[in-house]
C-alpha positions in Angstrom: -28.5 2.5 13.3 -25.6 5.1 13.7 -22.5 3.8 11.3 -20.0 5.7 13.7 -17.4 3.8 14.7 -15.9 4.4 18.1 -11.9 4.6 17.6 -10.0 2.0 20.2 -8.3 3.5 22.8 -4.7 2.7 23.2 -3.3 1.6 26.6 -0.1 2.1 28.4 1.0 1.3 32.5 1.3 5.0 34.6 4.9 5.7 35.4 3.7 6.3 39.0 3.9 3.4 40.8 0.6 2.3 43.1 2.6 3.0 46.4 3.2 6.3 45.2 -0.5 7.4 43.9 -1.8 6.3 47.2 1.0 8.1 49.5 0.3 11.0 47.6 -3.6 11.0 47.7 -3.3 9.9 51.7 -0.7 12.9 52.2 -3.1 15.7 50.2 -6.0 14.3 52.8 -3.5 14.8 55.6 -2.9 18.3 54.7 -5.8 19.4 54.1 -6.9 18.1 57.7 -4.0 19.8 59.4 -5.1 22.8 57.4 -8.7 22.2 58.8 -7.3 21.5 62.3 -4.5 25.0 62.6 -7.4 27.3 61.7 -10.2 25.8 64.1 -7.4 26.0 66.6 -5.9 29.8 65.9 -9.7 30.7 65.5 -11.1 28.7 68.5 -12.9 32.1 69.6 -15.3 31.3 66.9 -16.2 27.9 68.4 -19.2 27.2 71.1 -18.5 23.7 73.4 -22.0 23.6 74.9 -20.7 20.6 77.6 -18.4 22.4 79.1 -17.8 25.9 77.6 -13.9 25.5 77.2 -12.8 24.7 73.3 -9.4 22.5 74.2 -6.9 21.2 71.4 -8.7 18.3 71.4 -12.3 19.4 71.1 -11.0 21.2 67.8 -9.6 17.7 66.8 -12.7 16.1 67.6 -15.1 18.9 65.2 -12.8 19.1 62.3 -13.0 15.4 62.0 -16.7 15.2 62.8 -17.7 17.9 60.4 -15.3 16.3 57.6 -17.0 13.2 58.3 -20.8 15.3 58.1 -21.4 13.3 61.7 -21.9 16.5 63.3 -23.4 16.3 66.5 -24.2 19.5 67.6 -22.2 19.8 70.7 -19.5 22.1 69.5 -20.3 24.2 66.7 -19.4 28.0 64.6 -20.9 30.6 66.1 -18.9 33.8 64.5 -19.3 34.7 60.9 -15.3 33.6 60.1 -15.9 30.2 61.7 -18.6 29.2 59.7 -17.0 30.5 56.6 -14.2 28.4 57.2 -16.2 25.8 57.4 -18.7 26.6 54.3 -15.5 27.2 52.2 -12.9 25.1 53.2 -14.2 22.2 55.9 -16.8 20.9 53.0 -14.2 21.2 50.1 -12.1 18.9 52.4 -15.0 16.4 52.8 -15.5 16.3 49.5 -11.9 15.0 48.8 -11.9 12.6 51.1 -15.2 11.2 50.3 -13.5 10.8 46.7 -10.5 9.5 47.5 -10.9 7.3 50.5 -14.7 6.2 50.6 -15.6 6.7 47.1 -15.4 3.3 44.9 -16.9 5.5 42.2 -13.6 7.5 42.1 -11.6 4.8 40.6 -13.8 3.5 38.6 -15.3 6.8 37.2 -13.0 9.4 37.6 -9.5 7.6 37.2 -10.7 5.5 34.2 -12.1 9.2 32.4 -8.5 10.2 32.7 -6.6 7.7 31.6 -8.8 7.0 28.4 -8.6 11.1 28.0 -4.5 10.7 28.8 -4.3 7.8 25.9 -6.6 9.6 23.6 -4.6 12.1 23.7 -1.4 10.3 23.3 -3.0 8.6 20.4 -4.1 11.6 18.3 -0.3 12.9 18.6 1.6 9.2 17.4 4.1 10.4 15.5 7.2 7.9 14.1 6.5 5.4 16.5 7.3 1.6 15.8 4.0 -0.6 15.6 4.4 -4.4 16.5 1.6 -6.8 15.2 2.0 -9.7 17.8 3.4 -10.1 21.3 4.3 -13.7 21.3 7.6 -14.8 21.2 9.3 -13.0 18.2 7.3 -9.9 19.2 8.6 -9.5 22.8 12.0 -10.3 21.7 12.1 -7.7 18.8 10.4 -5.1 21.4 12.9 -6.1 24.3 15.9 -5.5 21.1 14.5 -2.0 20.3 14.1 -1.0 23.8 18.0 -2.2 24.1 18.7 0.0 21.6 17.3 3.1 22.4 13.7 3.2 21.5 11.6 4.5 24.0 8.8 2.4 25.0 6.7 5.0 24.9 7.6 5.0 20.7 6.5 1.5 20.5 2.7 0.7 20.2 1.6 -3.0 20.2 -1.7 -4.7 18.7 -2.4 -8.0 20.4 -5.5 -10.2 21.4 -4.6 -12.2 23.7 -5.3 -10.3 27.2 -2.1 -11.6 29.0 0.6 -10.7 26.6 -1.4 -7.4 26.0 -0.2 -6.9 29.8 3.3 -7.9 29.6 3.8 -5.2 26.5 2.2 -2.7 29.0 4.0 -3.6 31.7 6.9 -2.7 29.4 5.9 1.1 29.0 4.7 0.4 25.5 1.5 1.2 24.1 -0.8 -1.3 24.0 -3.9 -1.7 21.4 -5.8 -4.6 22.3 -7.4 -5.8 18.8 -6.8 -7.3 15.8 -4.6 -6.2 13.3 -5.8 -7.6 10.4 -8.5 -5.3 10.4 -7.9 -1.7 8.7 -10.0 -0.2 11.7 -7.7 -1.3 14.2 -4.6 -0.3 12.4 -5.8 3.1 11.8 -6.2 3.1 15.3 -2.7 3.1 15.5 -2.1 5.9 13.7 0.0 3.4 11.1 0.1 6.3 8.3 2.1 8.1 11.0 4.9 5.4 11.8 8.2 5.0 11.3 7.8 1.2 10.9 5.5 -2.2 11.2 7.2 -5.3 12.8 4.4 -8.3 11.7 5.2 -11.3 13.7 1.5 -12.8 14.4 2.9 -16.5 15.1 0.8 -17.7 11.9 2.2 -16.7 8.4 -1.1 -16.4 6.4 -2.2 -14.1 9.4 1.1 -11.9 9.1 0.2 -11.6 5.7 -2.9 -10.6 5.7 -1.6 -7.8 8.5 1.1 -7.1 5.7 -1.4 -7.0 2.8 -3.5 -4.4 5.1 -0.7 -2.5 6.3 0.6 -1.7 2.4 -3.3 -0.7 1.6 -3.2 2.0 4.8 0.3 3.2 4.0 1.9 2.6 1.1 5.8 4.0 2.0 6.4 2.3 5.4 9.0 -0.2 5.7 7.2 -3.4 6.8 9.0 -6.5 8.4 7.7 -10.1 8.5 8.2 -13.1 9.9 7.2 -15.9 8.6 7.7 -20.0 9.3 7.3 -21.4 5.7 10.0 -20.8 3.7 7.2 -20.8 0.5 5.5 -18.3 2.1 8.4 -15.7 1.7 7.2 -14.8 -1.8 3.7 -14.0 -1.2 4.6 -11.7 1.9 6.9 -9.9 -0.3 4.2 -9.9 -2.8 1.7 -8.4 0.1 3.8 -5.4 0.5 6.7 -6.4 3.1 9.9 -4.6 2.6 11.7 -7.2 4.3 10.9 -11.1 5.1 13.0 -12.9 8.1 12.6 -16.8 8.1 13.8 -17.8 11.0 14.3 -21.9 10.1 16.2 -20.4 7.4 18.2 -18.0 9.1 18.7 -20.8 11.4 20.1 -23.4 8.9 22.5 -20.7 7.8 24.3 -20.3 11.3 24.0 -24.2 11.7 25.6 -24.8 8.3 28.5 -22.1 8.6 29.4 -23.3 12.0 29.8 -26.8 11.3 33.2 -25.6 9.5 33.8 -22.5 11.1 33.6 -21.9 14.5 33.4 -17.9 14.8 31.5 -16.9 11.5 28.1 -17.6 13.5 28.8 -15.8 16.7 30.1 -12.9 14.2 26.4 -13.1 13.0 25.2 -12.7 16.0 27.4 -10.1 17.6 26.4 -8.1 14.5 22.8 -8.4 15.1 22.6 -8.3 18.7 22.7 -5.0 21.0 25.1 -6.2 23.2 27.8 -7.2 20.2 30.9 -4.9 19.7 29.8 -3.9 16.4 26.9 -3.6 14.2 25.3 -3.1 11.0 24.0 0.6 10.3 22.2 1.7 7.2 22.1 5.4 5.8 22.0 7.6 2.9 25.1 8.9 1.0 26.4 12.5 2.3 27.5 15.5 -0.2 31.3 14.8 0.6 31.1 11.0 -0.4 29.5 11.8 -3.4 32.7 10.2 -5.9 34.3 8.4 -3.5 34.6 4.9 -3.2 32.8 2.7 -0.9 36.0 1.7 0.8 36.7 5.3 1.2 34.3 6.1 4.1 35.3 7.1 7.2 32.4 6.3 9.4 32.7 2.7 9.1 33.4 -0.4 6.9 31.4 -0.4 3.6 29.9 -3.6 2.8 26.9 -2.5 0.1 25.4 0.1 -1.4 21.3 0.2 -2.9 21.2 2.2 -5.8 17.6 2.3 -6.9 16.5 -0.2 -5.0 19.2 -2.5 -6.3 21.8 -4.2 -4.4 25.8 -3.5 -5.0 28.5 -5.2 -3.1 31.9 -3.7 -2.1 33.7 -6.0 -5.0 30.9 -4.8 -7.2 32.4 -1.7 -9.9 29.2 0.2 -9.2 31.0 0.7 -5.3 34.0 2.5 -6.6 31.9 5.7 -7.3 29.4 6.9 -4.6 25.9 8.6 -6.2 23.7 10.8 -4.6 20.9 8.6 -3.5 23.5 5.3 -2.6 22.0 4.2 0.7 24.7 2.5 2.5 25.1 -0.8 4.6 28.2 -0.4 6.5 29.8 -2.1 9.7 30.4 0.5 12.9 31.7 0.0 16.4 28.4 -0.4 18.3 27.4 2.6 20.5 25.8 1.7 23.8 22.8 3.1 24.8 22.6 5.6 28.1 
């Protein structure tokens, strides 16, 4: 028995809607029949009518559709060279097409499905700094709905998910859509995961997440990884399975909850920062040449709030902000920029 495996093929709706594809296919057939009909007509000489001898506008209606349809009777028929050229050449070309595309259930189920695994295959082998999403539940549709508020293409975003149904409300999104399971290294290499510019884990069960996260680390061992889990206990081993950052959203919640009970505006703050359609937001980047010295406070691009300085955290009060390294990465507060 063959060991081969047979990558997954990634899936993703067409941009053309179903209206569309069908005008289109219905106004090729069109075409070509008008084609069919101008030249039987302009070249009418060529025709016999054995009824009555007279080759009307109509008798050339009636042979183009009765040879495009292979009924062919016999009572009108090509008698000069040209005329049955035409209809060798062009005429069987013409039935061919719309035997495909009209009376052919083979076409869609042979022809279109070929192409669009070929189109996805092809999409697949070229992922390149695409987001992956482990899950589509809940948490997973809301972070994919935030990223595609903020920019991200859809067609950036690929999503692994079993369940059938949500796999099909991620398409329906534009995303890519990998119908598996992500704990598996298979399925994740599918995904091209050494390629991305980020993992979102958010699998509805936290020792699932972390097994995603434990073999997301193993494929790629630089790629920022964010988890969700539900268990505040469980934060520590999913940072211990390789996730750069964990979100707990009880926690997270009890936060808010406890800030607004004695101030009122501190949680919507929160929330403005965190959500596209707040006024400002938190940005991270690296350190330029020209703020090399500086202090934190001195940037002009926003406000400074922390710096990471080998992977370790520094806050604007902190002595380590007053002179800017090369390698600071920078946590800062900007106006927000709406997306076109």
């Amino acid at each position: 028995m063959s060991n081969v495996r047979t990558p997954a093929t990634l899936k993703r709706k067409s941009s053309m809607p179903v209206w569309l594809s069908i005008g289109w296919r219905t106004l090729g057939v069109l075409s070509l029949l008008g084609l069919a009909v101008a030249v039987h007509w302009f070249d009418r000489e060529g025709l016999r009518d054995s009824y009555d001898g007279n080759v009307s506008f109509l008798d050339v209606i009636y042979f183009t559709m009765i040879s495009i349809t292979t009924t062919g009777y016999g009572d009108i028929a090509p008698v000069t060279e040209r005329a049955r050229m035409f209809d060798a050449l062009v005429v069987t070309p013409i039935r061919v097409f719309a035997v495909l595309l009209f009376l052919g259930s083979a076409y869609n189920f042979v022809l279109k499905r070929t192409w669009e695994k070929w189109r996805m295959s092809l999409i697949q082998r070229n992922l390149q700094d695409h987001v992956v999403v482990a899950g589509f539940g809940t948490t997973g549709s809301e972070a994919v709905d935030e990223l595609i508020a903020r920019g991200t293409d859809p067609r950036q975003i690929v999503v692994i998910e079993c369940d059938g149904d949500a796999a099909a409300r991620a398409e329906a999104l534009g995303c890519n859509v990998l119908q598996g399971d992500a704990t598996r290294d298979a399925t994740l290499e599918d995904v091209k995961l050494s390629r991305a510019s980020a993992m979102i884990v958010a699998a509805g069960r936290d020792d699932t997440s972390i097994l995603i996260t434990l073999t997301a680390r193993h494929l790629a061992e630089k790629l920022p990884v964010s988890v969700i889990v539900k268990a505040e206990d469980n934060e520590l081993p999913a940072r211990q399975a390789g996730a750069t950052t964990v979100i707990n959203p009880v926690s997270f919640a009890g936060l808010l909850l406890a800030n607004s009970s004695g101030s009122r505006h501190i949680a919507n703050y929160i929330t403005d920062l965190a959500s596209v359609r707040g006024s400002v937001a938190l940005n991270e980047r690296a350190v330029t040449a020209q703020e090399v010295g500086k202090p934190l406070a001195a940037i002009a691009t926003g406000l400074g709030m922390r710096i990471y300085r080998d992977g370790k955290p520094y806050g604007f009060t902190d002595p380590e902000c007053e002179a800017l390294q090369p390698g600071d990465l920078i946590v800062e507060v900007v106006r927000r920029t709406r997306p076109a």
